[in-house]
N, C-alpha and C positions, 0 to 999 in steps of 0.2 A: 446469586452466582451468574457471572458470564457463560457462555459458552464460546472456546476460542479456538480456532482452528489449527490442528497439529500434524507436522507435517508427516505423510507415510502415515505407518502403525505403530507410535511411538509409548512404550511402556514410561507408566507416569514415573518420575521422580520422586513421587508423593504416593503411598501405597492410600492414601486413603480419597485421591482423587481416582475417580473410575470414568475410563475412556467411552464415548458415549457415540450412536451415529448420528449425524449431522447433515439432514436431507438441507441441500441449497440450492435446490433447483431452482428457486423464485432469485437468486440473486446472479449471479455470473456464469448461472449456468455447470458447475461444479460440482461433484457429491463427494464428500471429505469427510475423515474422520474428526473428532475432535475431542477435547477434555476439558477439564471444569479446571477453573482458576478460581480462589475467591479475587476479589476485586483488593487492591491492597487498603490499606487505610493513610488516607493522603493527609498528611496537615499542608496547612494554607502555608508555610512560609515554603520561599524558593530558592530562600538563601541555606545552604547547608551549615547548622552548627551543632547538630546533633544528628545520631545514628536515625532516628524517627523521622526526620527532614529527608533522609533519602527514598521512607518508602513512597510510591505511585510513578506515577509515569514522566520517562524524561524521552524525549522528542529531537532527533535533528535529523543531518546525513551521516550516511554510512559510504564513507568515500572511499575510492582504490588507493590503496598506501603504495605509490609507483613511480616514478621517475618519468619526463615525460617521453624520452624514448622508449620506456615499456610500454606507454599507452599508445604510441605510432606504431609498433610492431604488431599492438595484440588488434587495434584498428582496422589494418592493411588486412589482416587473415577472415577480422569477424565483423568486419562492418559496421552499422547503424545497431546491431544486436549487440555488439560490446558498447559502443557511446552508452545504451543506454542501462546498461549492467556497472561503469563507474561509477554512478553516484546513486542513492537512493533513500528514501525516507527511513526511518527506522526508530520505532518506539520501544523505548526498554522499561520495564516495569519491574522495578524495587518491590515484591509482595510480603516479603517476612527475614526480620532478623532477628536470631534467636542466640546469644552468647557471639561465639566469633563466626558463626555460619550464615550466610545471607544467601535467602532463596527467590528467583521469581522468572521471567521469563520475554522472550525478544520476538517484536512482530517487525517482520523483513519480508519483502516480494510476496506478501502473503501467507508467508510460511508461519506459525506459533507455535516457538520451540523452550524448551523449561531448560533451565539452568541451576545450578548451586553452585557454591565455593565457599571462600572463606573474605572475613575482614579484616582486615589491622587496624588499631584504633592508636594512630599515631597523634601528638600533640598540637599539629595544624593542620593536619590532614588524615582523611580515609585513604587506605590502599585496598583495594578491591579485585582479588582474582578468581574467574567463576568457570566452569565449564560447559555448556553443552554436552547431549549423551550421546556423540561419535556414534550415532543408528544412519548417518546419512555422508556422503560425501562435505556436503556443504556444511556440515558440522565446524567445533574448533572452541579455542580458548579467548577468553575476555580481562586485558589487565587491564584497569582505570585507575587514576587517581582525582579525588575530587577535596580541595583544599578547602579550611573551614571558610566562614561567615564569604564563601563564593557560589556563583551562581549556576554555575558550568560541571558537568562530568567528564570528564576528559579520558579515552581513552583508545588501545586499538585491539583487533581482535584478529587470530592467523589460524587457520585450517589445519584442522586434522591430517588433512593427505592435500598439501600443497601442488602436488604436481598432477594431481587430476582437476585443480582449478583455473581456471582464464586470473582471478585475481586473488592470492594466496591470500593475502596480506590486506586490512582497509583499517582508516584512523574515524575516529569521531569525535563532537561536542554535542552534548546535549543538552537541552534546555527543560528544569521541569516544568509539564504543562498538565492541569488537571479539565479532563475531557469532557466538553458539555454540547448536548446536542443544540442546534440553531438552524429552525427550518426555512430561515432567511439567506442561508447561504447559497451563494449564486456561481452556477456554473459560466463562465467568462468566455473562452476559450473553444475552437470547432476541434472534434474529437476527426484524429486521421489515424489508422488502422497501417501502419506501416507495412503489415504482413499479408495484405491485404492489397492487390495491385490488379491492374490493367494496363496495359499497351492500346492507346487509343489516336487516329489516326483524325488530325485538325485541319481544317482548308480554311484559306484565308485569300484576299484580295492585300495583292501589294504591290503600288503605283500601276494601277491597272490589268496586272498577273496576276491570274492566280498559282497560290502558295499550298504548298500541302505539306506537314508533318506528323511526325511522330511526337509523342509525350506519354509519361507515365502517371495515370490516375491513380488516387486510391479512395479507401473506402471511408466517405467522411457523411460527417452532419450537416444539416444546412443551416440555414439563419433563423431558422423556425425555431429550433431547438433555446433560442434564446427566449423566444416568447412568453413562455411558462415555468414557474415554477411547482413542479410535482410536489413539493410539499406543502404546499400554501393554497394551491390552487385546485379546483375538482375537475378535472378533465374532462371534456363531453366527447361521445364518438363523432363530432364535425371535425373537432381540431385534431386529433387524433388521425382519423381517416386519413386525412392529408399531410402524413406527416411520412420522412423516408423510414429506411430499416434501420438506421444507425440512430436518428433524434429519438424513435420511439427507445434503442438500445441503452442511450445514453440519459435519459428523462429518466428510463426507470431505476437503473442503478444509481443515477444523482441521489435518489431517496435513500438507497441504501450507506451513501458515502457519509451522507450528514448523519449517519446513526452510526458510524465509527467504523464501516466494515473494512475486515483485510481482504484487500481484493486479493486473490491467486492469479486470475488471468491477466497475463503480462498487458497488455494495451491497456486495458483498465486500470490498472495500477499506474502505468507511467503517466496515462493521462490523469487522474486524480491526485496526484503527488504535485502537478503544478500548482493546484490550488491551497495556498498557506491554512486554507481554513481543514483542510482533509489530515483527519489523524488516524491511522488503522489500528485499532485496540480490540474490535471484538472478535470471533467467526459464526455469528448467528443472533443477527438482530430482529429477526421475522416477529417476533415478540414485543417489539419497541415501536414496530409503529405504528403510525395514527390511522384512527378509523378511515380519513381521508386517503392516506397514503397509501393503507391498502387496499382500498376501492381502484386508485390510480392503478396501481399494480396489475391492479386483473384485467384493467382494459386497456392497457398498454400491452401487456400479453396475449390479450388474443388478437390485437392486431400484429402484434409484430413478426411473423412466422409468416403470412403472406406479403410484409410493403415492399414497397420497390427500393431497388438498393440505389445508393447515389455516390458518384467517385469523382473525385476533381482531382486535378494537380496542385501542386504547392505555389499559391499568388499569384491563383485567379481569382 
């Protein structure tokens, strides 16, 4: 059994799943509730021709179903915080079908929220409509249809209480992926903290003037951050030492990402979701990792609380 992360204090769908607490202080910083899923039973084919091919996990975006003058309206009001609330990673997890009821549950922003519904077992296709239990705003309903010996789940999903949400309405395709960890996986990318800023004041020489401005830093990583891999590698306190608050921030949860965690903390998430190899399927993998990785963990922790913080602007 997983332990998965759920969002609030959400009574199970499953009277024989029992809600559990789920200390995550070692990963995002978070302490959340959470509940037991069994893990589905996935067969290897990814082509759908049977009800059994839909169970395990199907993987893509969960995109704003919108016009794009909705998306300039809702832009102008919310900024960089709406850009990055249109599109976002989302794995759905097929766990049991039983007669015409198909039960399992959706990991989005972090949130793992359980569903049921029903199926129709039409002559080239599944018709699939499921609900979420309406305990949250962000709740709503899920129609799909997913045509036989096809590869895709095709579907879109609308809120409960559309008019309390920035995007009522979003479409998806999914692709089935069955989720294996790989300590080889490489963070690419400088993590920048958009929420996270400075106003920081630059002087410069220009044809013999000097120049003085304004720019806005933020809270980022440095190039060090590439150097190592937290899962592969044993960290010593030299390298360490010298490392800022965010490369130690982002080393340690890289460990956590390649063991499938749903991150909840919004930067965490958007930044992790760049990476094709990051799939968020658990809420508690402290159990999964390697002896090495949680040696890494501890001494990445107790530096990080005192390093120095580092802030740059975008393309320097």
């Amino acid at each position: 059994m997983k332990k998965i992360i759920l969002l609030g204090v959400l009574i199970s769908l499953f009277s024989c799943k029992k809600a559990i607490k789920n200390e995550a202080s070692n990963l995002d910083n978070n302490e959340l509730d959470s509940i037991q899923f069994a893990e589905p039973q996935i067969t290897d084919s990814k082509e759908v021709n049977s009800e059994n091919d839909l169970l395990g996990y199907w993987v893509g975006v969960f995109e704003a179903d919108m016009n794009d003058e909705q998306r300039d309206s809702l832009y102008k009001k919310f900024g960089d915080r709406f850009y990055n609330d249109i599109s976002k990673k989302v794995t759905f997890s097929f766990d049991k079908i039983k007669a015409d009821s198909i039960f399992g549950h959706t990991i989005v922003s972090g949130n793992i929220t359980a569903f049921k519904g029903t199926i129709i077992f039409e002559e080239n296709a599944f018709e699939i409509k499921v609900k979420e239990p309406n305990k949250s705003k962000n709740d709503g309903f899920f129609m799909m249809n997913v045509v036989k010996n096809d590869t895709l789940v095709k579907g879109t999903w609308s809120g409960y209480s559309p008019r309390e949400l920035k995007i009522p309405h979003r479409k998806y395709e999914l692709h089935k992926v069955k989720f294996e960890y790989n300590p080889d996986n490489k963070i690419e990318y400088t993590f920048r903290d958009k929420d996270k800023s400075k106003l920081v004041v630059f002087r410069d020489t220009i044809d013999g003037e000097p120049e003085e401005y304004d720019d806005t830093t933020f809270y980022s990583t440095t190039e060090k951050v590439f150097d190592k891999n937290a899962s592969t590698t044993l960290l010593t306190k030299a390298f360490v030492s010298n490392l800022t608050k965010a490369d130690i921030y982002i080393l340690r949860n890289s460990i956590f990402a390649r063991h499938g965690y749903a991150f909840r903390d919004r930067q965490l998430r958007i930044y992790f979701e760049y990476f094709d190899w990051y799939m968020p399927v658990f809420g508690d993998v402290k159990e999964d990792l390697s002896k090495l990785e949680k040696s890494n963990v501890a001494l990445l922790l107790r530096y990080e609380k005192n390093a120095e913080e580092y802030y740059d602007t975008f393309g320097r």
